[in-house]
N, C-alpha and C positions, 0 to 999 in steps of 0.2 A: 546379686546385689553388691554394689561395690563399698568402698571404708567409706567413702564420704556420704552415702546414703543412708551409711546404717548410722552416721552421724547425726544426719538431719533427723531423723527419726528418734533417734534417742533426745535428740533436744526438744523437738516436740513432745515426747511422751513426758519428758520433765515439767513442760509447759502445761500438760493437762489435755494438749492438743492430742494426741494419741495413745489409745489404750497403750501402756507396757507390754503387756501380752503380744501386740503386735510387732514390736520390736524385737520380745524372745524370739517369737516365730520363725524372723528373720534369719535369726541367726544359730537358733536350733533347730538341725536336719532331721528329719524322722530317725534316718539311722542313729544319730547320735541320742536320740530320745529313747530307741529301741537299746542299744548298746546298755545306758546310765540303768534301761530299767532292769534289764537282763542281770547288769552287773550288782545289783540293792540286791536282785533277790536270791542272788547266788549268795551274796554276801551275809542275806538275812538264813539261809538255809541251813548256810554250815556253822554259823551261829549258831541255831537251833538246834542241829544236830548234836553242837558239843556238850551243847549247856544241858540238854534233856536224855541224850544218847549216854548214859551212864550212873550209877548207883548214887538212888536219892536223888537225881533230876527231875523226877516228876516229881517223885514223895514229898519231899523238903521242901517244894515251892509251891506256895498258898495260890499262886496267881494260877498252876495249870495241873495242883495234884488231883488225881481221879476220884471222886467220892465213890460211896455206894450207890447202885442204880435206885431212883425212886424209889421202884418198892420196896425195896429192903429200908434204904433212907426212913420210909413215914413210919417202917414198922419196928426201928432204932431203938426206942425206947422200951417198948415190950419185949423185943429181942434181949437187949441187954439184962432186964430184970429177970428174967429166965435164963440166964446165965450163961447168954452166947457172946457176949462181947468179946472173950478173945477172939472167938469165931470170926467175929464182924473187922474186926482189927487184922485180923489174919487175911483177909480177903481184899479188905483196901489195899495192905502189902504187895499182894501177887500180883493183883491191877497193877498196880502203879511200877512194879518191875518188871510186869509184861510189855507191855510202852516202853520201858528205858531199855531192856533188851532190843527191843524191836527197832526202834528208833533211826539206828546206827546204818541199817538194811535200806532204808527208805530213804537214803541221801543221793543213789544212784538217779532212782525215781523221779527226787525233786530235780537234779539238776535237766534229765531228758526234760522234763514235765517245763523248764527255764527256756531250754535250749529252742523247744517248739512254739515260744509266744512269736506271733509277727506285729510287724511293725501297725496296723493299723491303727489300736487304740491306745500308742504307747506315748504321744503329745499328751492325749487327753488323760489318760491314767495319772499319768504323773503330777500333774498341773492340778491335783483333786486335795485330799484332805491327806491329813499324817500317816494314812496305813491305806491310802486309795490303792496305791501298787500292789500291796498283800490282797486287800480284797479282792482285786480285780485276778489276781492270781489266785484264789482260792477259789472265787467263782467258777473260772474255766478248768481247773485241776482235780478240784476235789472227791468228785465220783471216781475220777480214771485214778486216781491216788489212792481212792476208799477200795477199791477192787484188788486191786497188784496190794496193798498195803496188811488184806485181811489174813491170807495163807502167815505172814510173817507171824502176823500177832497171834495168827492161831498157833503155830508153832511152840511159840511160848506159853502160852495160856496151855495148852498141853502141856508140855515140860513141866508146868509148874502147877499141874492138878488142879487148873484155876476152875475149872467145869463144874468140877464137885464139888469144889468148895461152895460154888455158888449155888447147886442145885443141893448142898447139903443144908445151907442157912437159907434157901429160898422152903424148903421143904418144913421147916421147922415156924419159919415165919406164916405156911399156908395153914397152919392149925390154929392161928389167929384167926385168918380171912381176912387176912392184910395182902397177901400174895394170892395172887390167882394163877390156874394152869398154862397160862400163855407165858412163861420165863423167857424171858428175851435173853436172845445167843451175846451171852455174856464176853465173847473175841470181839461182836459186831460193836459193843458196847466199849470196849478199850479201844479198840479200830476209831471210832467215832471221835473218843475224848482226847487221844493219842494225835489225831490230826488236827483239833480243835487246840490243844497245844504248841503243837509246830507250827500251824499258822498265827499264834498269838506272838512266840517269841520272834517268828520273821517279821510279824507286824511290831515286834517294839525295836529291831535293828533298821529298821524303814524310817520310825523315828526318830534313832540317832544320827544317821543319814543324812536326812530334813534340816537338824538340828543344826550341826556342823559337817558341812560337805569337804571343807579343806581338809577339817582335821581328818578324814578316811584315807589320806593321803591318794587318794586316786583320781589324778586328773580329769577321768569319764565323767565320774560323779563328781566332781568339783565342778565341772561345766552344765552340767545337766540340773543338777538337783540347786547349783547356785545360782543358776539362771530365775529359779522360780521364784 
């Protein structure tokens, strides 16, 4: 399509004559859609990595620290009054620095897990809501990211005797009949919140993104994300 067409078309879409959209289309290539989305979420990644890949990343922020699993959660109150609250306290810790240890490991991952999106849903992704690229990227990633992601978190959750501590206050808490014998594998459980985090902060660098595509200084996405 040549300058003067994409002329006439953008003066019709001003007109009301043709959708905008049609006029993006024009002039955004798959690849360049493919490239801008590639480049958010690399961008939102290592973002992520920084911000949560280090002491008090998880802990200290309300929006992605790991709580206690449910059951221990409902049984909180009882627990503390029998005098496990350090206990309880102790154990939100090792979570939440089993994650910020692990975290840093898991940048290799996201970038492969980047590197392998194709082009076909990457017009459509993009053109969706504030965080459509994260979801859409968490959609196809996050099993094959929850697998390669678990040995890490295990790693640390060992190191940091997170097992027993869990199955020390889980034990204590089942003489309530608050906790039953099925204790869920406490790794799978940081594994779970741990991703549930890093896909949240690359969903809010996807927002800033959105927000201001100049200001990222990156031509890709000053074309791509400014076009929308």
């Amino acid at each position: 399509m040549d300058r003067r067409e994409i002329i006439r078309l953008s003066a019709l879409a001003a007109a009301g004559v043709v959708l905008p959209a049609l006029v993006r289309a024009s002039v955004l290539t798959q690849k360049d859609a493919l490239t801008g989305l590639r480049e958010a979420l690399q961008r939102g990644a290592t973002a992520a990595v920084g911000s949560l890949g280090r002491t008090d990343g998880f802990l200290a922020n309300d929006r992605v620290r790991i709580p206690l699993p449910t059951a221990l959660d409902q049984a909180s109150g009882l627990l503390r009054a029998a005098g496990q609250g350090k206990r309880m306290d102790e154990l939100v810790t090792a979570m939440n620095r089993a994650a910020e240890s692990a975290v840093p490991l898991a940048k290799p991952l996201l970038s492969n897990a980047i590197q392998s999106m194709s082009v076909s849903d990457a017009q459509k992704v993009l053109s969706g809501g504030d965080t459509s690229v994260t979801e859409f990227f968490a959609g196809k990633t996050r099993q094959p990211l929850s697998t390669h992601f678990l040995p890490i978190v295990r790693q640390s959750t060992d190191r940091l005797s997170l097992a027993r501590k869990y199955n020390d206050l889980a034990g204590k808490a089942a003489k309530f009949g608050l906790v039953k014998g099925e204790d869920a594998d406490v790794a799978q459980y940081v594994t779970g919140k741990a991703l549930d985090g890093l896909f949240f902060m690359i969903g809010e660098e996807e927002r800033r993104i959105r927000r201001d595509p100049i200001g990222t200084g990156s031509a890709i996405l000053k074309k791509v994300f400014g076009s929308l």
